[in-house]
VMD Tcl script that builds the backbone (N, CA, C; Angstrom):
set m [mol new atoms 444]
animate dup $m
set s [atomselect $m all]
$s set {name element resname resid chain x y z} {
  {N N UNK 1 A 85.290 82.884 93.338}
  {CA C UNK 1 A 86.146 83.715 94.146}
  {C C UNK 1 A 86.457 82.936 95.420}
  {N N UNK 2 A 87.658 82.619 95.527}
  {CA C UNK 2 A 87.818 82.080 96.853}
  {C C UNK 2 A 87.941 82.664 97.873}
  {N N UNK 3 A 89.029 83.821 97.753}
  {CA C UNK 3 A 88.679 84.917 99.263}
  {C C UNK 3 A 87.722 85.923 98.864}
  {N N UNK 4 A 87.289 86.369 100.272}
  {CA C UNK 4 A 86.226 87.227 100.216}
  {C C UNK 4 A 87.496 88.523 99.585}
  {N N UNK 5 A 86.198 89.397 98.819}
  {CA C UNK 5 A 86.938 90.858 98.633}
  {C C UNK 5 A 87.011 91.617 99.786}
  {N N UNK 6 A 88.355 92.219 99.079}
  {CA C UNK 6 A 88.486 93.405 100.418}
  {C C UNK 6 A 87.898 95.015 99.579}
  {N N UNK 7 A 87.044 95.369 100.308}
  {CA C UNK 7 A 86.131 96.367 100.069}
  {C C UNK 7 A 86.183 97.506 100.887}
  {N N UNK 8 A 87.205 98.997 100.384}
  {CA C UNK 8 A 87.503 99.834 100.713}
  {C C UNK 8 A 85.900 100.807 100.745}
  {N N UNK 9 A 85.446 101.256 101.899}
  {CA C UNK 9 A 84.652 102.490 101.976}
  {C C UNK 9 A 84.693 103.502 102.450}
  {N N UNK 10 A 85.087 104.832 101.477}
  {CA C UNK 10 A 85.047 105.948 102.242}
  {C C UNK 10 A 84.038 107.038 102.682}
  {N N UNK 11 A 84.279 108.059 102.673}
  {CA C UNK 11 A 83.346 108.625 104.005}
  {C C UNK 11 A 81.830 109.135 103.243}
  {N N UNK 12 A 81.730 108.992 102.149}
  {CA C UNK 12 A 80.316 109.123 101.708}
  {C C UNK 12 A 79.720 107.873 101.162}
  {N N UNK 13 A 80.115 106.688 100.929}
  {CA C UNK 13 A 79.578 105.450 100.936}
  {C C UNK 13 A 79.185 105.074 102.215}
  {N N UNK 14 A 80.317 105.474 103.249}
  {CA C UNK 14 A 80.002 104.619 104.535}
  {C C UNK 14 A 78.013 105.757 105.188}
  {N N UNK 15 A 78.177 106.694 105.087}
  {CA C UNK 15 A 77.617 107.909 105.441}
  {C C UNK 15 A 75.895 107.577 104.886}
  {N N UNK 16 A 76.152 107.259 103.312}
  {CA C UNK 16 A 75.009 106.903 102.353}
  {C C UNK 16 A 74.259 105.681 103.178}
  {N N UNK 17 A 75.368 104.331 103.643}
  {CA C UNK 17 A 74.743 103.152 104.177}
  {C C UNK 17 A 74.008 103.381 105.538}
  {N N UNK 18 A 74.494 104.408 106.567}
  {CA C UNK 18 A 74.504 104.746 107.426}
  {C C UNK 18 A 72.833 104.969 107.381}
  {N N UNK 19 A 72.461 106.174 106.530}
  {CA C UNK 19 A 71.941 107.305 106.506}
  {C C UNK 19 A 70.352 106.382 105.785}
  {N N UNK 20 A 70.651 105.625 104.868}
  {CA C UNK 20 A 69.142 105.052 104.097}
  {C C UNK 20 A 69.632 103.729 104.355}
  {N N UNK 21 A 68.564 103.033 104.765}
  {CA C UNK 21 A 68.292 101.444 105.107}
  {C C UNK 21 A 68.230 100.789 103.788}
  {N N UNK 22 A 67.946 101.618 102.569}
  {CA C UNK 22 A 68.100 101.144 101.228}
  {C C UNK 22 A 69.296 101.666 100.601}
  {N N UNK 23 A 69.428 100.535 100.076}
  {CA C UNK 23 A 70.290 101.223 98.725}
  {C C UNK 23 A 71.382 100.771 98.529}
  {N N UNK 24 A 72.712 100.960 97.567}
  {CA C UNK 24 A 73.854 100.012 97.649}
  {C C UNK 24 A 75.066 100.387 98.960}
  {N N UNK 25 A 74.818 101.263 99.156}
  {CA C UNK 25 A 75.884 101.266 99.974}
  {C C UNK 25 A 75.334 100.676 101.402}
  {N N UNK 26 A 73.833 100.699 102.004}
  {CA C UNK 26 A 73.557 99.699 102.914}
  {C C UNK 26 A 73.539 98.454 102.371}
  {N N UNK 27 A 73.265 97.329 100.998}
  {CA C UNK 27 A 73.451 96.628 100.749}
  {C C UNK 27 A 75.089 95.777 101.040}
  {N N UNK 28 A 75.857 96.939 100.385}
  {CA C UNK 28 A 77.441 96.363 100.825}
  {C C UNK 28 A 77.830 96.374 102.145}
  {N N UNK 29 A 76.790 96.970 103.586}
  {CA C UNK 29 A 77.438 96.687 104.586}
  {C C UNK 29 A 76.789 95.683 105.348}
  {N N UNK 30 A 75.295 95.532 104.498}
  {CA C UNK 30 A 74.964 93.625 104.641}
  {C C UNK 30 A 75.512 93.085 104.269}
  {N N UNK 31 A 76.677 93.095 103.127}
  {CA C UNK 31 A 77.271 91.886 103.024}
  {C C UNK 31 A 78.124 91.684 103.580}
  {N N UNK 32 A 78.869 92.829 104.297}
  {CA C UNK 32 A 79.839 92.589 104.794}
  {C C UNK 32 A 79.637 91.849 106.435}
  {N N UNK 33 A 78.215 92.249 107.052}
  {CA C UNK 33 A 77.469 91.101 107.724}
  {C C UNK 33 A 77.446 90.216 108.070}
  {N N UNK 34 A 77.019 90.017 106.776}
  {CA C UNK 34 A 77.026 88.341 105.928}
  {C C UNK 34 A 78.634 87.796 106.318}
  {N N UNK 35 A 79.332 88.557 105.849}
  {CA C UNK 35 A 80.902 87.463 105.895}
  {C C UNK 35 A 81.391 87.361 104.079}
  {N N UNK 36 A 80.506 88.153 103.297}
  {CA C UNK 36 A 80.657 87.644 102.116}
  {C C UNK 36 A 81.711 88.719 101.290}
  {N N UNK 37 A 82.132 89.710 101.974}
  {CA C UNK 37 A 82.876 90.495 102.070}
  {C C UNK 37 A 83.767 91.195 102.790}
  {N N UNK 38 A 84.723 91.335 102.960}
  {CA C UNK 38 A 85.643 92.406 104.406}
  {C C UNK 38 A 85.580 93.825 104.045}
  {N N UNK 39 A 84.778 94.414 104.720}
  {CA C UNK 39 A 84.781 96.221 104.839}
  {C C UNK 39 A 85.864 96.611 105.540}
  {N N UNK 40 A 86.400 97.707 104.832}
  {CA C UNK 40 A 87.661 98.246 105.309}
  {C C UNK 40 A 87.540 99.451 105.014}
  {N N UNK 41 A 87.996 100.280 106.283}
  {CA C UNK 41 A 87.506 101.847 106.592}
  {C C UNK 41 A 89.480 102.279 107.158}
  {N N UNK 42 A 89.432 103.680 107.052}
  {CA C UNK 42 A 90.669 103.958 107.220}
  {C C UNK 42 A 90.132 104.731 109.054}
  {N N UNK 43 A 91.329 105.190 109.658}
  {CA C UNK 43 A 91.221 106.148 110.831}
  {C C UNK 43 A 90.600 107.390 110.323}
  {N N UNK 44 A 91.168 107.701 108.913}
  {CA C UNK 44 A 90.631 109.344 108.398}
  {C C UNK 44 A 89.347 109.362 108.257}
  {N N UNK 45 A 88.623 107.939 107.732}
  {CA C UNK 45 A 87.260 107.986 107.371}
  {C C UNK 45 A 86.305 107.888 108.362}
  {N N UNK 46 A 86.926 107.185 109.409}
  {CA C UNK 46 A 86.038 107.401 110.425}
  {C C UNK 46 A 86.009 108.319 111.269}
  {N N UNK 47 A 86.711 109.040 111.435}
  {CA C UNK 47 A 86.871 110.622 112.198}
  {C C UNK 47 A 85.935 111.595 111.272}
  {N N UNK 48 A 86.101 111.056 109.523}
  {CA C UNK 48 A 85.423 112.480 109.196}
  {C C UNK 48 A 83.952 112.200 109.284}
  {N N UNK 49 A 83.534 110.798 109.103}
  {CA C UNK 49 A 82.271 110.120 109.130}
  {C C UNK 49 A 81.536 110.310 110.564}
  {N N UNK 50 A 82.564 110.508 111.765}
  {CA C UNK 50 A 81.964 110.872 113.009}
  {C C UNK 50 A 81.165 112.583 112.795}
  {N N UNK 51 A 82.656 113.256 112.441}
  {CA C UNK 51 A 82.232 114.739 111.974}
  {C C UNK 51 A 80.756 115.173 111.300}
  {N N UNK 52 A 80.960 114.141 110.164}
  {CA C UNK 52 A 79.815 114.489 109.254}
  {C C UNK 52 A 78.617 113.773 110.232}
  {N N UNK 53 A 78.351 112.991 110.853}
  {CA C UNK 53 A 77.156 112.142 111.508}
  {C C UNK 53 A 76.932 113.800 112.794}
  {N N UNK 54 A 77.781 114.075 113.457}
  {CA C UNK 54 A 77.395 114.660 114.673}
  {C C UNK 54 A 76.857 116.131 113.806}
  {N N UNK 55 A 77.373 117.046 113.345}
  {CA C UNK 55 A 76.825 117.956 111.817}
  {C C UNK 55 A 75.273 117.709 111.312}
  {N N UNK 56 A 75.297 116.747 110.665}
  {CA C UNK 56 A 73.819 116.742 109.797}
  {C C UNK 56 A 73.106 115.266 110.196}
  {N N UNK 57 A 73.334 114.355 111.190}
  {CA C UNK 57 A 72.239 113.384 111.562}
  {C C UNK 57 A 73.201 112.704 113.128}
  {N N UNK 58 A 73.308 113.825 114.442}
  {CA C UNK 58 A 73.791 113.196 115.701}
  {C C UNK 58 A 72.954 111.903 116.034}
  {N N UNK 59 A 71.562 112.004 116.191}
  {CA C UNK 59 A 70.920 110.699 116.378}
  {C C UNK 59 A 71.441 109.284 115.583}
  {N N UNK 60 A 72.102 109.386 114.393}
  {CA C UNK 60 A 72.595 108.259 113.657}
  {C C UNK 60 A 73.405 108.227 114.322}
  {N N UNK 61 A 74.571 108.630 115.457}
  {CA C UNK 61 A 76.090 108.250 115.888}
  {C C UNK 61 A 75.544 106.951 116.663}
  {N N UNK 62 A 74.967 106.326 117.071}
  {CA C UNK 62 A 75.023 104.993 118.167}
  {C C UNK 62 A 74.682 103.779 116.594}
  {N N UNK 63 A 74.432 104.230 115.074}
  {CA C UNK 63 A 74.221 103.638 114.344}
  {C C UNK 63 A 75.571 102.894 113.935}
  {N N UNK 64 A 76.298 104.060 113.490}
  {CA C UNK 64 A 77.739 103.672 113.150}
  {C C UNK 64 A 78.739 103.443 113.613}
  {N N UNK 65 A 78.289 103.113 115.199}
  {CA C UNK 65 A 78.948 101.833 116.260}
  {C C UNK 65 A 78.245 100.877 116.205}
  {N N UNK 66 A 76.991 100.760 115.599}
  {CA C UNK 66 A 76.554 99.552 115.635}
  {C C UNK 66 A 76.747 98.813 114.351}
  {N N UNK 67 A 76.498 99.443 113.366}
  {CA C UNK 67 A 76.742 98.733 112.003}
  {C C UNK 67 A 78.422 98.280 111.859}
  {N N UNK 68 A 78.908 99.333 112.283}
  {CA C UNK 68 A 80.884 98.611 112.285}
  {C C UNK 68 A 81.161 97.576 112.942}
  {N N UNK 69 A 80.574 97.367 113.664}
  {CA C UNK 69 A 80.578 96.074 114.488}
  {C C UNK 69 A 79.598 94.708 114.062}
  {N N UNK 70 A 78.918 95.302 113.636}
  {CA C UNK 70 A 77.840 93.900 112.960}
  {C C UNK 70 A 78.280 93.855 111.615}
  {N N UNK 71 A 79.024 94.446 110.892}
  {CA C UNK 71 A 79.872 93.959 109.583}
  {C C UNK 71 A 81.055 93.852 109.834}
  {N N UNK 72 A 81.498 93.948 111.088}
  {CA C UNK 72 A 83.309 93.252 111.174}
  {C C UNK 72 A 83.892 94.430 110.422}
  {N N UNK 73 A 83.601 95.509 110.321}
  {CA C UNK 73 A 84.846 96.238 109.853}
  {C C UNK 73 A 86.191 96.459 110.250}
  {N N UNK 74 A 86.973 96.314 109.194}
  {CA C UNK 74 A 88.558 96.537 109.901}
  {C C UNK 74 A 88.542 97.566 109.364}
  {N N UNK 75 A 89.413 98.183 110.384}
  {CA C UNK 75 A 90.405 100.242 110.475}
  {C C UNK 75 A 91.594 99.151 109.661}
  {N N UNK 76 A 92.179 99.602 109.000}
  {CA C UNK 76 A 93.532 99.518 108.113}
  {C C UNK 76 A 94.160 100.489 109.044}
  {N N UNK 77 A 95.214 100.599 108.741}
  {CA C UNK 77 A 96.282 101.580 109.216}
  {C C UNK 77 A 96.703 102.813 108.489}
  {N N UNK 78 A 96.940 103.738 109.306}
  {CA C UNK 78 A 97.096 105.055 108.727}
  {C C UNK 78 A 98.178 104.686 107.164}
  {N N UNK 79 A 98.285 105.563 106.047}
  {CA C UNK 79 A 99.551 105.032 105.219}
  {C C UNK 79 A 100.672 105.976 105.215}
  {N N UNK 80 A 101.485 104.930 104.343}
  {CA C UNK 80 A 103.369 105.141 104.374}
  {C C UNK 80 A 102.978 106.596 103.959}
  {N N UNK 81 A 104.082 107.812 104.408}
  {CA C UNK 81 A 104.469 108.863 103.413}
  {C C UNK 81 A 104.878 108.779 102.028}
  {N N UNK 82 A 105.601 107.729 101.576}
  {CA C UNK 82 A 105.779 107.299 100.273}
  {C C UNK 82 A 104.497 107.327 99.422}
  {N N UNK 83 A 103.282 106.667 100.120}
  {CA C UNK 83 A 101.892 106.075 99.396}
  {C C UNK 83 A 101.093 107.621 99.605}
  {N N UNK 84 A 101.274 108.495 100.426}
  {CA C UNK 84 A 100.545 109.603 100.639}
  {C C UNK 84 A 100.884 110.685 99.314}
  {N N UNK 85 A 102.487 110.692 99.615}
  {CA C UNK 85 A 103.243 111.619 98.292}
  {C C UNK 85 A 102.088 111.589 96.787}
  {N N UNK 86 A 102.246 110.039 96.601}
  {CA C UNK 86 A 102.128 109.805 95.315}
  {C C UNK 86 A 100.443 110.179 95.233}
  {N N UNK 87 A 99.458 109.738 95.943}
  {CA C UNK 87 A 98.307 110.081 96.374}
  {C C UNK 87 A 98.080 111.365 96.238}
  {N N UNK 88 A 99.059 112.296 96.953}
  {CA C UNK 88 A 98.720 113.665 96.629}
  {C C UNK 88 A 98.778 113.931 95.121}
  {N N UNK 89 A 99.782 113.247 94.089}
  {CA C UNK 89 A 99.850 114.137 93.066}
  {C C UNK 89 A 98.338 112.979 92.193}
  {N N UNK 90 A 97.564 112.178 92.262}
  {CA C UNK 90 A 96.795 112.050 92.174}
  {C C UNK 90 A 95.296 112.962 92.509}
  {N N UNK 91 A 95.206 113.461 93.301}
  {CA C UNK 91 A 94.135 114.443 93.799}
  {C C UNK 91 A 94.838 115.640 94.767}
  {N N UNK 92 A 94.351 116.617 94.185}
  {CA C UNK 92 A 94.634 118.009 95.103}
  {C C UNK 92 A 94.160 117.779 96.536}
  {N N UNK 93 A 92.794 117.340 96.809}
  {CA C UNK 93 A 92.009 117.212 97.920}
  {C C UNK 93 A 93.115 116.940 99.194}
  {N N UNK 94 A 93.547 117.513 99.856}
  {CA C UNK 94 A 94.788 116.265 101.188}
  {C C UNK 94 A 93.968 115.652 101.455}
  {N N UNK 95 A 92.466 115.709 102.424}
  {CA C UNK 95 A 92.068 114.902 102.922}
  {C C UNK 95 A 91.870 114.304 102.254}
  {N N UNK 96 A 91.183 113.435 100.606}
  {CA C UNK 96 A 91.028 112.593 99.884}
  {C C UNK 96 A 92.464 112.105 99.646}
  {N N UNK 97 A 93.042 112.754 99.365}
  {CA C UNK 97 A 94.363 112.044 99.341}
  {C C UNK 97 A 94.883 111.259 100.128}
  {N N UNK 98 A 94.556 111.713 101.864}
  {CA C UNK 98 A 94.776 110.492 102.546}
  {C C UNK 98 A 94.415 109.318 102.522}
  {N N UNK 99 A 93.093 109.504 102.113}
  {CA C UNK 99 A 91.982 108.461 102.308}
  {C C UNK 99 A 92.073 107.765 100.933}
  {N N UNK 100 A 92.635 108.094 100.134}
  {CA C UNK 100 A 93.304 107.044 98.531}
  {C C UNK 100 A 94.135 106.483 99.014}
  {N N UNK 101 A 95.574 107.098 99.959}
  {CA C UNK 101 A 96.655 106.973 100.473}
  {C C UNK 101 A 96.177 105.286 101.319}
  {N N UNK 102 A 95.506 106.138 102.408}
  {CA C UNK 102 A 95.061 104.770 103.726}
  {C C UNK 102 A 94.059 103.331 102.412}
  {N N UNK 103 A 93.643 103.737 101.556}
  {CA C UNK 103 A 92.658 102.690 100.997}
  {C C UNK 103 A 94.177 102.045 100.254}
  {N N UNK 104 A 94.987 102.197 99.179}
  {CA C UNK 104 A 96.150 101.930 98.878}
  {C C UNK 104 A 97.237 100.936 99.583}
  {N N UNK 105 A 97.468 101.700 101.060}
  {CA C UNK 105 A 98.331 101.064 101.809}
  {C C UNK 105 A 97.236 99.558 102.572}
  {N N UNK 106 A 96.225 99.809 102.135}
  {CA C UNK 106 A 95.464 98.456 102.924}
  {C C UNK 106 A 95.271 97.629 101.885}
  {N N UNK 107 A 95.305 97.895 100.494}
  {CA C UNK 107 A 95.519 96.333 99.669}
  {C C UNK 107 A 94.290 95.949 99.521}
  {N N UNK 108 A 93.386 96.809 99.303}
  {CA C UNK 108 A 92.114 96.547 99.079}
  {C C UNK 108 A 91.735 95.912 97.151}
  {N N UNK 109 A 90.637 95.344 97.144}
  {CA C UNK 109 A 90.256 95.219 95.462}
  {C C UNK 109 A 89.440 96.097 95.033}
  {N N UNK 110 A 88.653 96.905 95.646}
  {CA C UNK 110 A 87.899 97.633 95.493}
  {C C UNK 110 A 87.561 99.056 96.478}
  {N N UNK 111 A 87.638 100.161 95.694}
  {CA C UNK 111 A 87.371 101.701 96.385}
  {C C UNK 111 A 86.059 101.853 96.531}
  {N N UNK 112 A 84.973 102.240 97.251}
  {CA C UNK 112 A 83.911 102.411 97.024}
  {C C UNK 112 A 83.367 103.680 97.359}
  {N N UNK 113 A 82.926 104.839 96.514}
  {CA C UNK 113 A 82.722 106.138 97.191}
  {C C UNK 113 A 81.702 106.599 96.573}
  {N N UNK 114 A 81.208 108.036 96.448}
  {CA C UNK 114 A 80.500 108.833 95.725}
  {C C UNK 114 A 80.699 110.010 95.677}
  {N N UNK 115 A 81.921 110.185 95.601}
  {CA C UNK 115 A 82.791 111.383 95.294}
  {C C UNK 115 A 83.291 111.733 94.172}
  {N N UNK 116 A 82.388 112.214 93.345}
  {CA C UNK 116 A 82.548 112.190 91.731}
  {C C UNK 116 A 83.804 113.141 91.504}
  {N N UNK 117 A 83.724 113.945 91.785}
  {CA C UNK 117 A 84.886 115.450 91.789}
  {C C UNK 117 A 86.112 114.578 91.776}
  {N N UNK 118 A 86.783 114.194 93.406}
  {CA C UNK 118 A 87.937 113.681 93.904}
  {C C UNK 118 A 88.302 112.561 93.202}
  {N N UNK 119 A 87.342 111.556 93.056}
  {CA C UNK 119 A 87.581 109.844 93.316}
  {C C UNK 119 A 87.048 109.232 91.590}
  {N N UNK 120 A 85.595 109.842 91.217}
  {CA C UNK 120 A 85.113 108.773 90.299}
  {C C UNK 120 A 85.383 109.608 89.074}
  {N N UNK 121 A 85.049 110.750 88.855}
  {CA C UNK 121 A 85.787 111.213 87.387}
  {C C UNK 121 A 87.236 111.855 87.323}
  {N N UNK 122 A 87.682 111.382 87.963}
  {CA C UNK 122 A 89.483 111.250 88.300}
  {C C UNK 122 A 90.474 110.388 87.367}
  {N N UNK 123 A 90.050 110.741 85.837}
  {CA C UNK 123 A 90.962 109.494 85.133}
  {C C UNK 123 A 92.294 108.963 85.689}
  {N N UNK 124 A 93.265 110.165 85.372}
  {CA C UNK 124 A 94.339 110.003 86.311}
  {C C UNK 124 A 94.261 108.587 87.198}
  {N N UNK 125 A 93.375 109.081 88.375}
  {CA C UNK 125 A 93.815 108.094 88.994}
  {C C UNK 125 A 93.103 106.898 88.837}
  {N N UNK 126 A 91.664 106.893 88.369}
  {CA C UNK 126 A 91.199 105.223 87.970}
  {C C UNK 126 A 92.010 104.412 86.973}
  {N N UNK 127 A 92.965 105.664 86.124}
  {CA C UNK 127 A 94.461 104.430 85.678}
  {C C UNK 127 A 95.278 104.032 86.723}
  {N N UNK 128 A 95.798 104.785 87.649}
  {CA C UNK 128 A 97.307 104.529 88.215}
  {C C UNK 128 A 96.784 103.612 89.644}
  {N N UNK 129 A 95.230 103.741 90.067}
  {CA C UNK 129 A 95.073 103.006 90.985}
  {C C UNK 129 A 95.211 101.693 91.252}
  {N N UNK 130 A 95.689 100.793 92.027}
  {CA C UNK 130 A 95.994 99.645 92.108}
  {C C UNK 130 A 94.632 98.475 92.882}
  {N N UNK 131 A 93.279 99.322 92.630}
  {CA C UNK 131 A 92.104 98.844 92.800}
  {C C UNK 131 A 91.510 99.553 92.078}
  {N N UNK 132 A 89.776 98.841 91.436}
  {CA C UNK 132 A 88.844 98.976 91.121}
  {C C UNK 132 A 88.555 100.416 91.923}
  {N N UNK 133 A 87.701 101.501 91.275}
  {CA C UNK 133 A 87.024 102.298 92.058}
  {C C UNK 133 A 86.014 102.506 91.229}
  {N N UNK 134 A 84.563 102.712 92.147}
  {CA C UNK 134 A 83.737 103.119 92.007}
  {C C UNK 134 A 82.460 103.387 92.783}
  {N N UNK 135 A 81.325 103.533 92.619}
  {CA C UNK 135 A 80.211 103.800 93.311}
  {C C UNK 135 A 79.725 102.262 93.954}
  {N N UNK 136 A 78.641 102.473 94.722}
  {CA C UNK 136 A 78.209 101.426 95.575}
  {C C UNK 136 A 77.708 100.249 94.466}
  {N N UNK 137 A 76.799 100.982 93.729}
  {CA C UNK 137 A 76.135 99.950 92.518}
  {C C UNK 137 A 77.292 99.649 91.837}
  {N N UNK 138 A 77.713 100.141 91.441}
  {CA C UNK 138 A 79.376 99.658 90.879}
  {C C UNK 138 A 79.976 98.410 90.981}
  {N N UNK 139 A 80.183 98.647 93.006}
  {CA C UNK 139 A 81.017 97.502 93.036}
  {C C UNK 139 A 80.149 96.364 93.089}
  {N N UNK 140 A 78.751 96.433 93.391}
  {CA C UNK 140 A 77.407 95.298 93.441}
  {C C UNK 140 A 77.481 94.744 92.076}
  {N N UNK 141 A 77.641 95.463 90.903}
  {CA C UNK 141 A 77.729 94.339 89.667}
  {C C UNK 141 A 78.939 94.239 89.692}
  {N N UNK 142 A 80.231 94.559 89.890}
  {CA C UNK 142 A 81.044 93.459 89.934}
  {C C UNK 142 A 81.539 93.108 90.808}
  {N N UNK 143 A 80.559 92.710 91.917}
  {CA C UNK 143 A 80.973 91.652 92.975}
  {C C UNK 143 A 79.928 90.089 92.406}
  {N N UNK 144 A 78.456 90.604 91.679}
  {CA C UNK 144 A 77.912 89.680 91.222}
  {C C UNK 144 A 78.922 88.873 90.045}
  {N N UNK 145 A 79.457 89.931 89.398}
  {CA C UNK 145 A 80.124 88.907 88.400}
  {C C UNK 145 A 81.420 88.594 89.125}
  {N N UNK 146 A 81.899 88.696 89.895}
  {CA C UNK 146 A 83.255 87.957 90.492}
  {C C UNK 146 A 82.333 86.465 91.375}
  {N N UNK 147 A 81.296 86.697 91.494}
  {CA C UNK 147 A 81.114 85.651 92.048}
  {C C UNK 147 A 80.133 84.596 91.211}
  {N N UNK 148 A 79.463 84.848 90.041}
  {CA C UNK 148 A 79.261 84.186 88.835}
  {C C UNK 148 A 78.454 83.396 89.619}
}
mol reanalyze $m
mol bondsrecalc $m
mol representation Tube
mol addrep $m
């Protein structure tokens, strides 16, 4: 692999890494650490990821200024209405829809969530998506095999 992947996380991957010092979704934001990956978070995900941190773990909020910054995460940009439209008729959810929408318009290779309902048993859209989606362990075996 010559460029690093671009590695979309939304608000319960980022939340999971946040929340346990183990596991894949803190693994993928060591790598992104590392440099061996680019984490990419939308504006929606981090507003709801603030929401959900101040709700059920406020003491974690000085975490997820610190970890976004020690993995270089980039905010992508909000997305086109065009990319939102089509997003919606992919998932009922709006707010998931944005957050397919914002992961979409950033050109990512990979979705990473644990949102089985919205995101992972969503045939529909794991056809029409224009990235990989799946869970944290997911994208860990195939980031091992992209990098062989």
């Amino acid at each position: 692999m010559t460029e690093r992947a671009r590695v979309f996380i939304d608000t319960s991957a980022l939340f999971a890494g946040i929340w346990s010092a183990s596991g894949g979704a803190r693994m993928i934001l060591k790598l992104g650490e590392a440099e061996a990956i680019q984490i990419v978070v939308s504006p929606h995900v981090l507003k709801e990821a603030e929401t959900v941190l101040r709700r059920k773990a406020e003491e974690a909020l000085p975490d997820l200024a610190a970890l976004l910054d020690r993995c270089r995460v980039l905010v992508g940009p909000p997305a086109k209405t065009r990319i939102l439209k089509r997003s919606r008729t992919l998932t009922t959810h709006l707010g998931d829809a944005r957050i397919l929408a914002e992961a979409w318009f950033s050109g990512v290779d990979f979705f990473v969530t644990l949102d089985r309902r919205h995101f992972l048993d969503n045939d529909a859209l794991q056809a029409a998506a224009p990235f990989r989606l799946g869970t944290p362990g997911q994208f860990l075996a195939w980031f091992r095999e992209k990098i062989g």
